[in-house]
VOPAGU-2260 file (C-alpha; in pm, 1 decimal, decimal comma):
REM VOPAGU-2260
SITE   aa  ch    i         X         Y         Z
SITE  UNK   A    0   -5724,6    -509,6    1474,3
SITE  UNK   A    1   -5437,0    -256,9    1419,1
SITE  UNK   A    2   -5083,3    -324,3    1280,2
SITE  UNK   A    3   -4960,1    -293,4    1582,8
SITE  UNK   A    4   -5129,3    -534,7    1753,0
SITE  UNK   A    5   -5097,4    -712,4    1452,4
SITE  UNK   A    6   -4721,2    -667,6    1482,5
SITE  UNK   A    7   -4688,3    -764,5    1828,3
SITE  UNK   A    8   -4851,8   -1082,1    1841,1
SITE  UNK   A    9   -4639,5   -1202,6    1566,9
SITE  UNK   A   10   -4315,7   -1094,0    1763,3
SITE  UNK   A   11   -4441,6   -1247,1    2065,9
SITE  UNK   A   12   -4523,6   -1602,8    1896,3
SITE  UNK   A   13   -4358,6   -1869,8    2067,4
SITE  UNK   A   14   -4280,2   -2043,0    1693,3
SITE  UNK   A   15   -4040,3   -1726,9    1634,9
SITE  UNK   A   16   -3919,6   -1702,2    1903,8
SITE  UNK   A   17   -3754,6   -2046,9    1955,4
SITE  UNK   A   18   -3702,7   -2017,5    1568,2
SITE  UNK   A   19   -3488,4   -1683,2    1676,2
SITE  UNK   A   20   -3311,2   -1922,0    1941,7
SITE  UNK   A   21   -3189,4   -2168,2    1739,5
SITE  UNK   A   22   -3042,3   -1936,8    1490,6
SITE  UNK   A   23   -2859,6   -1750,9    1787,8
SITE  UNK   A   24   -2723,7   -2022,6    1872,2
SITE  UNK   A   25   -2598,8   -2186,3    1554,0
SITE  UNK   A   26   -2465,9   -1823,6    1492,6
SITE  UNK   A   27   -2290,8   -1821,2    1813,7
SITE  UNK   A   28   -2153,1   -2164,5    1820,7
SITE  UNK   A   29   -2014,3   -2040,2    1423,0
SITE  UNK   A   30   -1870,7   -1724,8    1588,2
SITE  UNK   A   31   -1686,2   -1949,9    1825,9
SITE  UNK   A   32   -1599,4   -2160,9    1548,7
SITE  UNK   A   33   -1401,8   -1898,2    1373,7
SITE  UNK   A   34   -1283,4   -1715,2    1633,2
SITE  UNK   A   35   -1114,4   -1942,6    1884,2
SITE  UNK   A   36    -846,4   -2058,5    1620,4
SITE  UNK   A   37    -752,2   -1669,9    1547,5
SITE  UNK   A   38    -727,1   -1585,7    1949,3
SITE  UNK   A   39    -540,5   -1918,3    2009,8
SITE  UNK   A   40    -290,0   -1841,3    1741,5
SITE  UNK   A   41    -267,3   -1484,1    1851,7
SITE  UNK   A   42    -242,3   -1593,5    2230,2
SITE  UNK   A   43      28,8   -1866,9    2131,2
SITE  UNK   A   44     218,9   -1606,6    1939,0
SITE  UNK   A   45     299,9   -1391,1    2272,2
SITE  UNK   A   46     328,8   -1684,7    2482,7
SITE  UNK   A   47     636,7   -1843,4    2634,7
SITE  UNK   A   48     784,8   -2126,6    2389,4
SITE  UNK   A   49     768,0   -2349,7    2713,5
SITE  UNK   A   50     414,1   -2269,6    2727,2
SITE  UNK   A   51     299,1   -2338,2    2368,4
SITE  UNK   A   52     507,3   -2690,1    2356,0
SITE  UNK   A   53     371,2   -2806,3    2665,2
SITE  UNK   A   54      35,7   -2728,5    2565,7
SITE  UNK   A   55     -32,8   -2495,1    2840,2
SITE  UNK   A   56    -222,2   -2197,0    2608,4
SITE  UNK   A   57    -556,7   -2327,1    2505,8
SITE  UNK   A   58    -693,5   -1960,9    2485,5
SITE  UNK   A   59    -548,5   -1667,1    2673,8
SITE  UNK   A   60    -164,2   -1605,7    2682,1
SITE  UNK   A   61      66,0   -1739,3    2912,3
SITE  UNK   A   62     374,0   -1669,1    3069,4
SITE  UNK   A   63     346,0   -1355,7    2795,5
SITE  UNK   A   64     699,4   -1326,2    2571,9
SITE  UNK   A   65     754,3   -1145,2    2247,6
SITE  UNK   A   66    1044,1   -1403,4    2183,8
SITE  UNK   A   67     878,9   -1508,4    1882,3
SITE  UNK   A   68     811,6   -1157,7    1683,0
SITE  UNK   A   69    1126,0   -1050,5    1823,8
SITE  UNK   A   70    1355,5   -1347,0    1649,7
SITE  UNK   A   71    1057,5   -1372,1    1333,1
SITE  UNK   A   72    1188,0    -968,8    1240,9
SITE  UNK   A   73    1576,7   -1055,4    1323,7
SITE  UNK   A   74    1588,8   -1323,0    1072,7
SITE  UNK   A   75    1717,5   -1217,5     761,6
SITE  UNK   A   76    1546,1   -1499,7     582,7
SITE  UNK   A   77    1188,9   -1409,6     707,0
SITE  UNK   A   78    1234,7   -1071,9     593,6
SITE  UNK   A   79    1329,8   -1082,1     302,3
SITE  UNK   A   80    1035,7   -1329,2     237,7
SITE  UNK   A   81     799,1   -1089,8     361,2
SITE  UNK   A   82     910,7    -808,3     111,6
SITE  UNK   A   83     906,9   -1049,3    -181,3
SITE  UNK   A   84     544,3   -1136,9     -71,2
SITE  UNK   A   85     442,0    -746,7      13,1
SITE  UNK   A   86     594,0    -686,7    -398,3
SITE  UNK   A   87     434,8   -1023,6    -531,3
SITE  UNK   A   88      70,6    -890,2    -417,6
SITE  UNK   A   89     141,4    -531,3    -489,1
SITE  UNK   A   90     277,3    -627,1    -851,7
SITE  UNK   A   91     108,6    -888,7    -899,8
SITE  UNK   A   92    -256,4    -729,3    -845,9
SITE  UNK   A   93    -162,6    -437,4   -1044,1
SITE  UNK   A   94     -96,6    -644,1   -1327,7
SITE  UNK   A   95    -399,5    -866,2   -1276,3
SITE  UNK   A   96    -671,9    -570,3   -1246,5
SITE  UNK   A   97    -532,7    -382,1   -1504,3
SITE  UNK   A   98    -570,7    -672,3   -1752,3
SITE  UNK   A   99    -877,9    -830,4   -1629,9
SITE  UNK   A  100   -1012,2    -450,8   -1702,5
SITE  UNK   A  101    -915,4    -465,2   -2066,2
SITE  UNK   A  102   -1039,9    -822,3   -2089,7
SITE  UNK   A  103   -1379,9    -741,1   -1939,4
SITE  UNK   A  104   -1458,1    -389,8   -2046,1
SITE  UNK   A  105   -1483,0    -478,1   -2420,0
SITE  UNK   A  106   -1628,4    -811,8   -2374,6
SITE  UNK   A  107   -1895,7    -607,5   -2208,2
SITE  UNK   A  108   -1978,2    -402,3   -2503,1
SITE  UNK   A  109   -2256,6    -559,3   -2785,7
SITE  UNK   A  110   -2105,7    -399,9   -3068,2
SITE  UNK   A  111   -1719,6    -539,9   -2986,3
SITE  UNK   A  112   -1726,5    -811,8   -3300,5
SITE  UNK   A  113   -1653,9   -1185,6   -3180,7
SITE  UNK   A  114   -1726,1   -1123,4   -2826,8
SITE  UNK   A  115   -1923,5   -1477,8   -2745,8
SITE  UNK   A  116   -1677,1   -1688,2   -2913,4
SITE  UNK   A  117   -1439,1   -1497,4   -2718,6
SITE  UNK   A  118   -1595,9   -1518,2   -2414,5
SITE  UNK   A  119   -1668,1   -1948,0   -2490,7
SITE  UNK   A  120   -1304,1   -1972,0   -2494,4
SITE  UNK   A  121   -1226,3   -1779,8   -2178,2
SITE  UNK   A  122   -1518,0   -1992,3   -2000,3
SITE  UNK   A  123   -1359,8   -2323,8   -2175,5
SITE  UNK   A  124   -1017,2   -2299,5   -1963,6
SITE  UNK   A  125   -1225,7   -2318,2   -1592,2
SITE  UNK   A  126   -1340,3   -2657,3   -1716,5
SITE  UNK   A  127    -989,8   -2775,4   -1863,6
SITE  UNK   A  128    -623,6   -2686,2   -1810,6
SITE  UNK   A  129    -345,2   -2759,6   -1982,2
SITE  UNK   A  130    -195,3   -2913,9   -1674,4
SITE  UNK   A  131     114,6   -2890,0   -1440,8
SITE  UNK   A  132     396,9   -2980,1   -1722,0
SITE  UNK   A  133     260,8   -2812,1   -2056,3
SITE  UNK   A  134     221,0   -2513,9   -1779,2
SITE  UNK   A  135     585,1   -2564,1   -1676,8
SITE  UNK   A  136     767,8   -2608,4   -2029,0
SITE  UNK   A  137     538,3   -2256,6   -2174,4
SITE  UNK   A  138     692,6   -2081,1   -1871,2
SITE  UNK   A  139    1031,5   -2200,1   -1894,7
SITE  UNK   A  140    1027,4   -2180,1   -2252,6
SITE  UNK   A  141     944,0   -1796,0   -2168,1
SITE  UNK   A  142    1298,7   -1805,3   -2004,0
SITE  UNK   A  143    1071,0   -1709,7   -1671,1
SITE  UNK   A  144    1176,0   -1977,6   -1462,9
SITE  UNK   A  145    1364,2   -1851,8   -1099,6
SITE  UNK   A  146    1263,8   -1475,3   -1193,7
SITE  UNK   A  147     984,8   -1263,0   -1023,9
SITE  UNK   A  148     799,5   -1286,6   -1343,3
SITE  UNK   A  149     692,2   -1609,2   -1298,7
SITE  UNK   A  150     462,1   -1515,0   -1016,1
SITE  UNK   A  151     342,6   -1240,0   -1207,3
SITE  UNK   A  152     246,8   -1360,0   -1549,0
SITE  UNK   A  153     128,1   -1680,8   -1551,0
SITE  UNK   A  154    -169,8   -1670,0   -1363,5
SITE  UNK   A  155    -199,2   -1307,3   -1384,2
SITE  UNK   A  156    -576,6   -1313,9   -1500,2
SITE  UNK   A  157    -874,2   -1531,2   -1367,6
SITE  UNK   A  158   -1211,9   -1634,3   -1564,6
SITE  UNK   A  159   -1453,8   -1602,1   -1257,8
SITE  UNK   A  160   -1306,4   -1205,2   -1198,4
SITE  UNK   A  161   -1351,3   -1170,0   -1573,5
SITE  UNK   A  162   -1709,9   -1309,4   -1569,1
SITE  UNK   A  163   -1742,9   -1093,0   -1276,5
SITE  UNK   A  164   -1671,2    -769,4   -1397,4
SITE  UNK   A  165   -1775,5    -840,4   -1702,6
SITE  UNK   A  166   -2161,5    -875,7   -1569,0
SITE  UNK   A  167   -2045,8    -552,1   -1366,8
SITE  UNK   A  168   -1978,9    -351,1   -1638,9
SITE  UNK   A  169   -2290,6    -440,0   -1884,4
SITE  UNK   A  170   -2493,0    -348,2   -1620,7
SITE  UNK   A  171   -2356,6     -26,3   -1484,1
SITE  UNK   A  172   -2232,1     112,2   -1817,5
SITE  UNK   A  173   -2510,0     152,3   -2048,7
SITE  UNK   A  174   -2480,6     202,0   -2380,5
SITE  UNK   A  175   -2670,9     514,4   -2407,7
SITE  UNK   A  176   -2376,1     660,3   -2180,3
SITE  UNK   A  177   -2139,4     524,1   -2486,7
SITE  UNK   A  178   -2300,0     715,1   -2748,7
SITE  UNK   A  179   -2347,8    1035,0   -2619,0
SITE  UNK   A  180   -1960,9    1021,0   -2540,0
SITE  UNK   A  181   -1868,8     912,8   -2893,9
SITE  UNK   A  182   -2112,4    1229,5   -3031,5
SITE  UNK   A  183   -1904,5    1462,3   -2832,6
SITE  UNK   A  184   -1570,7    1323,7   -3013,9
SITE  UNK   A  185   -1427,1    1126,2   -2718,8
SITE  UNK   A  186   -1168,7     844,8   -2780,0
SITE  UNK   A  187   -1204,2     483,7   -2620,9
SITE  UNK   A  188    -911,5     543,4   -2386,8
SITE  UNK   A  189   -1022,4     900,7   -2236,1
SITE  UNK   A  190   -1398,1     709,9   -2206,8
SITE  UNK   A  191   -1188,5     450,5   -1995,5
SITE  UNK   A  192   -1038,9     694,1   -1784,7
SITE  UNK   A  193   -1270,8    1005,1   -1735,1
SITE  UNK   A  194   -1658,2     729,4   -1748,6
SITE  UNK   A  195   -1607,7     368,9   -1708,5
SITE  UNK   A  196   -1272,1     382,6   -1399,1
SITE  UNK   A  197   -1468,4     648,8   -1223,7
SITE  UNK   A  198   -1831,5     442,0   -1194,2
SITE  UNK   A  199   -1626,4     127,5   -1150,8
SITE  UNK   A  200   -1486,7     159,6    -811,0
SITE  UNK   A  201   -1685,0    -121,8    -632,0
SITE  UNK   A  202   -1573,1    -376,9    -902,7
SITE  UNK   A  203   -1235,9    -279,2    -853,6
SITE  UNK   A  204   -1219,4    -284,0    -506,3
SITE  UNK   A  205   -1330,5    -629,8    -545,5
SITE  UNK   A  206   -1099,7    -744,6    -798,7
SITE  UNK   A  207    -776,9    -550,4    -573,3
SITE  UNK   A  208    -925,0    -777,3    -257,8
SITE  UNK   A  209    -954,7   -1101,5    -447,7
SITE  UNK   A  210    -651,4   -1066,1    -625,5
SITE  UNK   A  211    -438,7    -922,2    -366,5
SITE  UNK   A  212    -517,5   -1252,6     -94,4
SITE  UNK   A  213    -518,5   -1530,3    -398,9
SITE  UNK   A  214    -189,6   -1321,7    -452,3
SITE  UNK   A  215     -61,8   -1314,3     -99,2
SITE  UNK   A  216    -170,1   -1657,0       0,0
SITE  UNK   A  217      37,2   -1820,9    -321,7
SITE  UNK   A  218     281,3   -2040,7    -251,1
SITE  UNK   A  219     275,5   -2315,4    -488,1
SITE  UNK   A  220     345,8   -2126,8    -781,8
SITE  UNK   A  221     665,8   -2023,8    -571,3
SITE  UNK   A  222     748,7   -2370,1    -516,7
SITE  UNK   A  223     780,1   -2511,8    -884,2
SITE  UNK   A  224     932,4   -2211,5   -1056,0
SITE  UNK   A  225    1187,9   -2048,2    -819,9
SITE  UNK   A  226    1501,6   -2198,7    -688,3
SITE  UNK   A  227    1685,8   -1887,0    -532,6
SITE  UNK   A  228    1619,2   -1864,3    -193,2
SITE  UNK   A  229    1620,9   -1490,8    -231,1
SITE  UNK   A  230    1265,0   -1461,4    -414,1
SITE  UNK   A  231    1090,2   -1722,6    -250,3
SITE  UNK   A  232     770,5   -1517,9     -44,6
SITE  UNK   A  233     663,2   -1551,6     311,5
SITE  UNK   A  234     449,2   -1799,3     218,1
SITE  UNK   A  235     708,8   -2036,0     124,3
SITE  UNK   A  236     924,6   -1941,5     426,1
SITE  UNK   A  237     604,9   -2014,9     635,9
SITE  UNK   A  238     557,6   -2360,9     480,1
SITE  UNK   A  239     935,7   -2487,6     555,7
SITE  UNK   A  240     906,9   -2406,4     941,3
SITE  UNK   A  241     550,3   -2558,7     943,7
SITE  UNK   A  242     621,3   -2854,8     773,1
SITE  UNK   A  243     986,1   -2890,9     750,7
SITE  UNK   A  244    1074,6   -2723,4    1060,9
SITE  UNK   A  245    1426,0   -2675,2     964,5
SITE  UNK   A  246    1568,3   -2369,9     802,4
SITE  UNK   A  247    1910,2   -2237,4     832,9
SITE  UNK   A  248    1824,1   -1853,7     888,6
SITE  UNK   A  249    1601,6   -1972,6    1166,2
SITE  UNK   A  250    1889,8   -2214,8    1291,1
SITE  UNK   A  251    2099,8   -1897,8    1370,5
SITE  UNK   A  252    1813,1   -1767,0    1558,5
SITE  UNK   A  253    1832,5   -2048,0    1789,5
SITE  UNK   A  254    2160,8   -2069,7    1962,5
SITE  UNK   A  255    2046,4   -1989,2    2333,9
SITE  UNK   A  256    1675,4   -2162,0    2282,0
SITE  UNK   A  257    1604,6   -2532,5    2224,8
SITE  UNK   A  258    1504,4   -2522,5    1836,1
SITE  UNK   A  259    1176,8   -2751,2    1846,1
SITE  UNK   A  260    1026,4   -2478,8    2117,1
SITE  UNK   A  261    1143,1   -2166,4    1948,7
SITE  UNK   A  262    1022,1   -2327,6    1564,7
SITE  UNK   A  263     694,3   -2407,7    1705,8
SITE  UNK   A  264     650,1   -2086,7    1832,7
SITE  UNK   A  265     778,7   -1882,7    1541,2
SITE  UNK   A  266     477,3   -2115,0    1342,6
SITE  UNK   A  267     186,2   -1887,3    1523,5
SITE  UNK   A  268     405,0   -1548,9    1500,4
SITE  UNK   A  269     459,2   -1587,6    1147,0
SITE  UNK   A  270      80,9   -1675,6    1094,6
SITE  UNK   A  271      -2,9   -1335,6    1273,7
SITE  UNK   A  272     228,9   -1141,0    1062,5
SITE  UNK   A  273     144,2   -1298,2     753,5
SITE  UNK   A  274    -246,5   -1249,2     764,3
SITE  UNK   A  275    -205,5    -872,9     893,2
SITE  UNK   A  276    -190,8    -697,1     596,8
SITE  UNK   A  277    -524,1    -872,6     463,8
SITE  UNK   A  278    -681,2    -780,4     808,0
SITE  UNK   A  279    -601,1    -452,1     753,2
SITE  UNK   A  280    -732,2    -401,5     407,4
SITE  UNK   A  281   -1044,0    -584,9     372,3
SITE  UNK   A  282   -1174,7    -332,0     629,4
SITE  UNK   A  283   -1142,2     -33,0     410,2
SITE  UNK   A  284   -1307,2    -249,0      53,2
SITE  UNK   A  285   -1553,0    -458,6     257,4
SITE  UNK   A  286   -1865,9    -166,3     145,5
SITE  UNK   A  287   -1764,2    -191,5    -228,5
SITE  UNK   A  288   -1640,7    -588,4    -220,3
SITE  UNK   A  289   -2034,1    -658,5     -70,9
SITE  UNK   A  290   -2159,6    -440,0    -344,0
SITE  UNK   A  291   -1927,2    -555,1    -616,3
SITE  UNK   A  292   -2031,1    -863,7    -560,9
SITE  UNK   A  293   -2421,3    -864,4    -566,5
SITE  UNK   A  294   -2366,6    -691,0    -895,4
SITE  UNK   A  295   -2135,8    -988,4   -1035,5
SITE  UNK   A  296   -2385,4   -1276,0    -873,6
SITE  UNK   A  297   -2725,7   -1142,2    -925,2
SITE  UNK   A  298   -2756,2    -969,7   -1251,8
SITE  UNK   A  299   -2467,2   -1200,8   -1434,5
């Protein structure tokens, strides 16, 4: 009997193929899943406010209106949120890559001397925290409280991106590479730079993704240390017409519109402008986030 027919019998066995059923279908009932909230909110968005209160949209746009974008980019308040949040991220993952980088790179290396307690310690704070309140005193004791700096600092570096890169760089460094550089006379920082940034692009491009949503999607942070209005980020801005449904910029907005109708549908085109600029990364990292990834899970 050839492969072939060998082949084809196995394709055409009725076990597989209601085996290859049932996993189209869960898949397509999870495709569903995750998709129908995203069109909804995307169909509400451009919808009449009439429409979306009375529960009219359930999928496909009606009575189409860009109301809701329109007012969402004339409030000040929004706007200004939305740069804070577009500097937070950019800032913020800057900061965060850069130093999980240094943290990882030499933790990496066998000869760097104290590296496992080191790396106990690190491991030690995903189990316990200090909590909410010693965290609150260090930072205001820092004199960070109501500055940008609190967003930045505090949590600028995570443990499981450290473990991750750290696994990344032991194996795709190897120490053999190390030597020879340190025969031909070449410093630690210029190995950084010219060797380890160079091979390290997929673990970076993970660490920029990770960092930049965690980054973008913060709001808590936001809500214990600042008190200006003027820093708070989109997030925050997001949360008080969700849950509060009552802000003052948005008040203005509403003069010639009833404010429940106009509120509920600045909710879905906030949502849409506040999730595009992750949309429109992950696109562009997805190859070296997948890699970066299996590198950090399997051989860590």
């Amino acid at each position: 009997m050839t492969t072939t027919t060998v082949n084809r019998k196995i394709r055409e066995s009725a076990g597989d193929r209601a085996l290859m059923i049932v996993i189209y279908t869960i898949l397509t009932l999870v495709l569903i899943a995750v998709i129908y909230p995203l069109i909804y909110i995307v169909s509400s968005s451009i919808s009449s406010p009439a429409a979306v209160t009375s529960g009219k949209v359930w999928l496909w746009p009606v009575d189409i209106s860009f109301k809701g974008f329109k007012t969402l980019f004339d409030t000040p308040t929004i706007m200004t949120g939305y740069g804070n949040s577009l500097f937070y991220t950019a800032a913020g993952t800057l900061i965060s890559v850069a130093l999980t980088v240094m943290l990882a790179y030499p933790l990496s290396r066998k000869t760097f001397f104290g590296r496992s307690p080191i790396m106990v310690i690190i491991t030690f704070t995903m189990i316990f925290s200090g909590g909410l309140i010693p965290t609150y005193l260090v930072v205001k004791s820092l004199h960070l409280i109501d500055t940008r700096w609190a967003l930045l600092i505090p949590n600028a570096i995570w443990v499981w991106q450290v473990i991750i890169a750290r696994s990344f760089f032991q194996s795709s460094i190897p120490e053999e590479l190390i030597e020879a550089s340190e025969i031909d006379g070449c410093s630690d920082l210029r190995f950084m730079r010219s060797v380890v940034i160079p091979l390290s692009k997929p673990i970076i491009a993970v660490l920029v993704l990770m960092y930049a949503v965690g980054q973008w999607n913060a709001y808590f942070d936001a809500l214990i240390y600042l008190k200006s209005a003027n820093l708070f980020p989109l997030q925050l801005v997001l949360r008080s017409i969700i849950i509060q449904n009552n802000s003052s910029g948005i008040m203005d907005a509403m003069k010639q519109v009833e404010r429940q109708q106009l509120a509920e549908l600045l909710k879905y085109a906030l949502i849409v402008v506040a999730t595009l600029p992750v949309l429109m990364i992950y696109p562009f990292v997805q190859r070296f986030f997948v890699q970066g990834m299996l590198v950090g899970s399997v051989k860590g």
